[in-house]
C-alpha positions in Angstrom: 21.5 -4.8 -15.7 20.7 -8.6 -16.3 17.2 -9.7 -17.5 16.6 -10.8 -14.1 17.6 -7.8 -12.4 14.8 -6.0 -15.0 12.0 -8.6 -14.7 12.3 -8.3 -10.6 12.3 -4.0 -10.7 9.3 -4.1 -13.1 7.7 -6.3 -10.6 9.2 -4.1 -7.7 7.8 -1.0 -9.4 4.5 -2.6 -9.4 4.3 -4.0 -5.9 5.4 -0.4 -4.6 2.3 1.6 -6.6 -0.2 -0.8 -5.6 1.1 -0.6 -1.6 0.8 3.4 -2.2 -2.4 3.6 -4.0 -4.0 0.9 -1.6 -3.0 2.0 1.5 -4.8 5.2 1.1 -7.6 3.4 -0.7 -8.8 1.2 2.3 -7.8 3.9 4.4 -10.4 6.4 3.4 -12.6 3.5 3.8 -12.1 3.4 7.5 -12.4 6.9 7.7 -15.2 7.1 5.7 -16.7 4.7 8.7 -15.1 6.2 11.6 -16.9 9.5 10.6 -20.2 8.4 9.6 -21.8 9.0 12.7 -20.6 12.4 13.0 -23.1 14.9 10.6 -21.7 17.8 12.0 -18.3 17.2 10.2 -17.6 16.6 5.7 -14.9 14.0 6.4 -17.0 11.0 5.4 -18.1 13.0 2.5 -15.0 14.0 1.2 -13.9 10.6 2.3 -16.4 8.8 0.3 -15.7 11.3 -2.5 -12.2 10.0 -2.8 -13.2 6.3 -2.8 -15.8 6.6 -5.4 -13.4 6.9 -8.5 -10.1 5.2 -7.4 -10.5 1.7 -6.5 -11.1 0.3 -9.6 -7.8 2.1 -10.7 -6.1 0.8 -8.2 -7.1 -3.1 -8.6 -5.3 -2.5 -12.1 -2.2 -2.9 -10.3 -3.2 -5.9 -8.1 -3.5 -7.7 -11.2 -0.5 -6.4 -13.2 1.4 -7.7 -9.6 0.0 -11.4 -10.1 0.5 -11.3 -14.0 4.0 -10.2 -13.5 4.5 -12.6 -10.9 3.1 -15.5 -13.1 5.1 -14.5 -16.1 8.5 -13.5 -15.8 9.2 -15.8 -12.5 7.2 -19.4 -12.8 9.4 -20.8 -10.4 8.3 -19.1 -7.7 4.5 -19.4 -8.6 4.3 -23.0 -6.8 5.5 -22.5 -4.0 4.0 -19.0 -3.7 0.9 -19.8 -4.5 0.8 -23.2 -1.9 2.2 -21.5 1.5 -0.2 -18.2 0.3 -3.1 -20.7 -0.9 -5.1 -20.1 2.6 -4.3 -15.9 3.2 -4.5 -15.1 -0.5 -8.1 -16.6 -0.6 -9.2 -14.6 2.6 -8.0 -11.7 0.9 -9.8 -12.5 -2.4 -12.6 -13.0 -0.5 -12.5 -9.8 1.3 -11.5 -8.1 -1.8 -14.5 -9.7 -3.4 -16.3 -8.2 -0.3 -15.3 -4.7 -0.1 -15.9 -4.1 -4.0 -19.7 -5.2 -3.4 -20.1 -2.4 -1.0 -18.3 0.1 -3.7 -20.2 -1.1 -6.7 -23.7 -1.5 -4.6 -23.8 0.5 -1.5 -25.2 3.7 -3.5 -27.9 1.4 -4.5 -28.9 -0.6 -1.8 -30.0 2.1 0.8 -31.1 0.0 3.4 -27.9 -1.6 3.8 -25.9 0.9 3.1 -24.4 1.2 7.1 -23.4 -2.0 7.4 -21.6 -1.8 4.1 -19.7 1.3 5.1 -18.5 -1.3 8.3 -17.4 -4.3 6.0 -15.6 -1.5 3.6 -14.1 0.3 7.0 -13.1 -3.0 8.3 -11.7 -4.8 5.5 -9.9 -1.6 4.9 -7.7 -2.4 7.7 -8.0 -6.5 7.6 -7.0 -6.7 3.7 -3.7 -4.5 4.1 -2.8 -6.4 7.2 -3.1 -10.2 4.9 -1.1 -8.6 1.9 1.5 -7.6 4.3 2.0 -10.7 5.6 3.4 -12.1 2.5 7.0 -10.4 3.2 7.6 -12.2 6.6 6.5 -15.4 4.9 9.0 -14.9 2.2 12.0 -14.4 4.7 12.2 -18.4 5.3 11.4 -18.8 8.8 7.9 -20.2 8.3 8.2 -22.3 5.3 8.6 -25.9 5.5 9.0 -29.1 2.7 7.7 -32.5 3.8 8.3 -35.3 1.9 8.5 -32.8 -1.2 5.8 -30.9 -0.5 5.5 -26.9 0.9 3.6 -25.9 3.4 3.5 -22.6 5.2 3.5 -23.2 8.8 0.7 -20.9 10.2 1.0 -21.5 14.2 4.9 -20.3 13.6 3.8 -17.7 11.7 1.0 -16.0 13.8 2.7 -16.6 17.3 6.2 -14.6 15.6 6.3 -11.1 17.0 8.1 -10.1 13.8 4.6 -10.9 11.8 2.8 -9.0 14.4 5.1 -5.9 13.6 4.8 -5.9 9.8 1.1 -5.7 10.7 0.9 -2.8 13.2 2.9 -1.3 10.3 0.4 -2.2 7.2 -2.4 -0.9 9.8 -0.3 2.6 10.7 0.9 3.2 7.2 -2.9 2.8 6.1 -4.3 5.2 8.2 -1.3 7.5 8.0 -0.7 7.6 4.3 -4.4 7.7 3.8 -5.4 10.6 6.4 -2.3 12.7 4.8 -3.9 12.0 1.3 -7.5 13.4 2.8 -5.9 15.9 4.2 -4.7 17.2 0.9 -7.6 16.3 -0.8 -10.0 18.4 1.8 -7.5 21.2 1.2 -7.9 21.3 -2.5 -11.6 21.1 -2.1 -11.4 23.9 0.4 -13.2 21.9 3.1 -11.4 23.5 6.3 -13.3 21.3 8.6 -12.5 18.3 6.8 -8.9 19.0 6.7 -8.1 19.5 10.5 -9.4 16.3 11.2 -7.9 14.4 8.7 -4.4 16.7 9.8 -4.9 15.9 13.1 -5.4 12.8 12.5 -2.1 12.4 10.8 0.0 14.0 13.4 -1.2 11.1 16.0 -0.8 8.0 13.6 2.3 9.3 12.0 4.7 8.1 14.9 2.9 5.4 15.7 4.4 4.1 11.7 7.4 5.1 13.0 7.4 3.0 15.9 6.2 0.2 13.6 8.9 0.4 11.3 11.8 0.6 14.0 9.7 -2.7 15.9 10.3 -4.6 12.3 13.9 -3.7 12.2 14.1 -5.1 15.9 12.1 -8.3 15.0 14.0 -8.6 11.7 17.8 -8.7 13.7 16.4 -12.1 15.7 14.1 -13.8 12.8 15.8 -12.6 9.6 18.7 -11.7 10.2 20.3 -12.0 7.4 18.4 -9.3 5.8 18.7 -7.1 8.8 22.0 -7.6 8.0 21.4 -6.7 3.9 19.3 -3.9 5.2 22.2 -2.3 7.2 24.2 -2.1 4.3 22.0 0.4 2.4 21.5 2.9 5.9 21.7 5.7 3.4 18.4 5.0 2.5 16.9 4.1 5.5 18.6 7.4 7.0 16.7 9.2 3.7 13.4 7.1 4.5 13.7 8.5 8.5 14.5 12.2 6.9 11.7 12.1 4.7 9.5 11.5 7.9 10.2 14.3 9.6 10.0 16.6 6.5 6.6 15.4 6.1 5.7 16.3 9.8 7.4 20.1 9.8 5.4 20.3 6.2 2.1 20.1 8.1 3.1 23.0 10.8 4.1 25.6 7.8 1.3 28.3 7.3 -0.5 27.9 4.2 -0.3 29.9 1.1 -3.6 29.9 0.5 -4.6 31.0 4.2 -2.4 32.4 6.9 -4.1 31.0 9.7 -4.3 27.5 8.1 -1.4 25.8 9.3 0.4 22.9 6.9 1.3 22.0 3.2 -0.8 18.7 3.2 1.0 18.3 -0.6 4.5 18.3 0.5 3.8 15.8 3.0 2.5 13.5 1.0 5.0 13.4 -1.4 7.5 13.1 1.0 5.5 10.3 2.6 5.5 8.6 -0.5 9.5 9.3 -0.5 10.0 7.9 2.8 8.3 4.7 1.6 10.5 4.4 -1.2 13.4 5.1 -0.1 12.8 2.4 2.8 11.2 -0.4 0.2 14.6 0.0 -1.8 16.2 -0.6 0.8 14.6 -3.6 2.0 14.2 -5.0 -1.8 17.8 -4.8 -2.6 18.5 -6.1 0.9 16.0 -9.3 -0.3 18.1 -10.1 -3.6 18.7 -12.5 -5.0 16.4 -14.3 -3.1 12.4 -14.3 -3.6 12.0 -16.8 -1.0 14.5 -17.2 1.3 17.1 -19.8 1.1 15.7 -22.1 -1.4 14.1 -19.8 -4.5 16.3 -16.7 -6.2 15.5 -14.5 -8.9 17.7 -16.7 -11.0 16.5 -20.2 -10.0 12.8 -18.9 -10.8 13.2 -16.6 -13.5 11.1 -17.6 -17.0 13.0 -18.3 -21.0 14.9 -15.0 -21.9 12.9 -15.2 -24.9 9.6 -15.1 -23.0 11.1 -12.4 -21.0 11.7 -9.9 -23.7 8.5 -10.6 -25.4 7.0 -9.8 -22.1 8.9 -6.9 -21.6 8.0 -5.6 -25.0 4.5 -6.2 -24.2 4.5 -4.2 -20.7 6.5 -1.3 -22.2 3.8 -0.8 -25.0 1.0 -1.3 -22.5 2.0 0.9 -20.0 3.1 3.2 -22.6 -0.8 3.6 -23.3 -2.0 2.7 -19.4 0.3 5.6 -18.0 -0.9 9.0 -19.6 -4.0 8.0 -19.0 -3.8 7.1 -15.1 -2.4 11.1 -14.6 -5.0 12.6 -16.9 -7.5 10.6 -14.2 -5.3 11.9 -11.2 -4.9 15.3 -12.6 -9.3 15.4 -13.4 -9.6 13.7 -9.6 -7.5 16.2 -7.9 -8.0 19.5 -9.5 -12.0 19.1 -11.6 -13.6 21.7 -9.3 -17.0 20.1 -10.4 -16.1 17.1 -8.7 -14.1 19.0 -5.6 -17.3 21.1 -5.1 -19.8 19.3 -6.3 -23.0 21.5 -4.7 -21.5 24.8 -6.3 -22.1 23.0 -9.6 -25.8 22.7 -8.9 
């Protein structure tokens, strides 16, 4: 494997655990707002419950994605960070927004409902931005004028093939997020909880489907020649499309830990998380060797091999430390029974 081929997967790797750990981040924030009105059911609580400790965990990522970025691939940086100068600030912004309510919304009670909207909404509006960034980078909307970049915005937002990869960043929040409460009610043994966030998983689940198969369609007119790339690795996408449907039999299996509990909200999350690799291998390896189609490759925009494996030195023995102690957090999150039930502890 060339240096390249090893800057771009570390920088893959990253993109991928940030989409996973996001999506159901700002997804439990819209549930957390959808429910709030609704006393009779936990799911806010257990919604809130899941936001409270993982989104400063989960900005770690953000930042190793624009580090990364900066480092191993300066080419790319200009013109990246021209066409995305006016979305990556709303985003900031929003960001920005959205950690105000998760830092100060405990503190501030009389504002704490309209905090829970701007969290709930920019749940949805922030994964809907970030997505955007992989239409961009397919070429169509990307213009040089007298040798300067600019990303052309009114081809961009009327493109049905942008509006897809957006009903799909909105789906896959809700969906991956719902399964992830879902398992998280389960564990916490809040039945209630879990048959909503089940049920709710069961009705957003095809709508990702659809999503994904309207980005394939949109792809074949606007991109084709990744629709194209993308065809070539249909194992994976067929893998991707099996690990769907695993997911959805895994909630209709009786529980172990109750026979009249239907589902294995674990299994389908993993398998979720399968489909989703599977699918982004698929599409990166489809994308190579182009970062931004036709002008800017992995080659073209790659850093000094030297810088590159003093970098890569530097990421190993970070991540080396980071790494044990992100599943010591997960496995305290998920399985503390102090934190799970917190009013059997008082």
């Amino acid at each position: 494997m060339t240096d390249e081929l090893i800057a771009i997967s570390i920088l893959w790797g990253f993109i991928f655990i940030y989409a996973v750990m996001a999506t159901m981040d700002f997804g439990a924030g819209f549930w957390s707002m959808l429910y709030m009105n609704r006393p009779q059911t936990k799911a806010t609580k257990i919604a809130n419950r899941y936001l409270s400790p993982t989104w400063e965990v989960t900005n770690v990522f953000i930042v190793a994605i624009v580090v990364a970025l900066v480092s191993f691939f300066p080419g790319a940086t200009y013109t990246l960070g021209t066409v995305l100068l006016i979305p990556g600030s709303i985003i900031l912004l929003l960001l920005a927004i959205r950690s105000a309510f998760l830092v100060f919304s405990h503190l501030a009670a009389k504002y704490e409902k309209i905090l829970v909207y701007i969290s709930g909404i920019s749940g949805l509006l922030i994964p809907a931005l970030l997505i955007s960034v992989l239409p961009i980078t397919h070429g169509s909307y990307i213009e040089t004028v007298n040798g300067i970049v600019r990303l052309r915005l009114d081809y961009l937002f009327t493109s049905p093939h942008e509006y897809a990869f957006i009903g799909f960043a909105i789906t896959s929040t809700l969906f991956l997020s719902s399964l992830l409460l879902a398992d998280y009610s389960n564990e916490a043994n809040e039945q209630e909880a879990y048959n909503i966030y089940r049920r709710d998983a069961l009705l957003i689940g095809p709508l990702a489907l659809v999503m994904s198969i309207l980005i394939m369609i949109t792809m074949r007119v606007e991109a084709r020649w990744l629709f194209e790339g993308m065809m070539n690795y249909w194992p994976w996408l067929f893998a991707s499309v099996a690990m769907f449907f695993i997911a959805g039999g895994a909630l209709f299996i009786p529980s172990r830990k109750n026979k009249q509990q239907l589902g294995w909200p674990r299994l389908a999350v993993v398998a979720i998380v399968l489909q989703y690799f599977f699918a982004s291998y698929a599409y990166g390896k489809a994308h190579l060797p182009y970062m931004i189609y036709p002008d800017i490759t992995i080659q073209s925009a790659f850093t000094h091999p030297n810088t590159f494996r003093a970098l890569f030195v530097t990421y190993i023995v970070g991540f080396s430390i980071l790494f044990p102690g992100f599943i010591y957090f997960w496995r305290l999150f998920m399985k503390d029974r102090r934190y799970l039930h917190p009013n059997k502890e008082k």
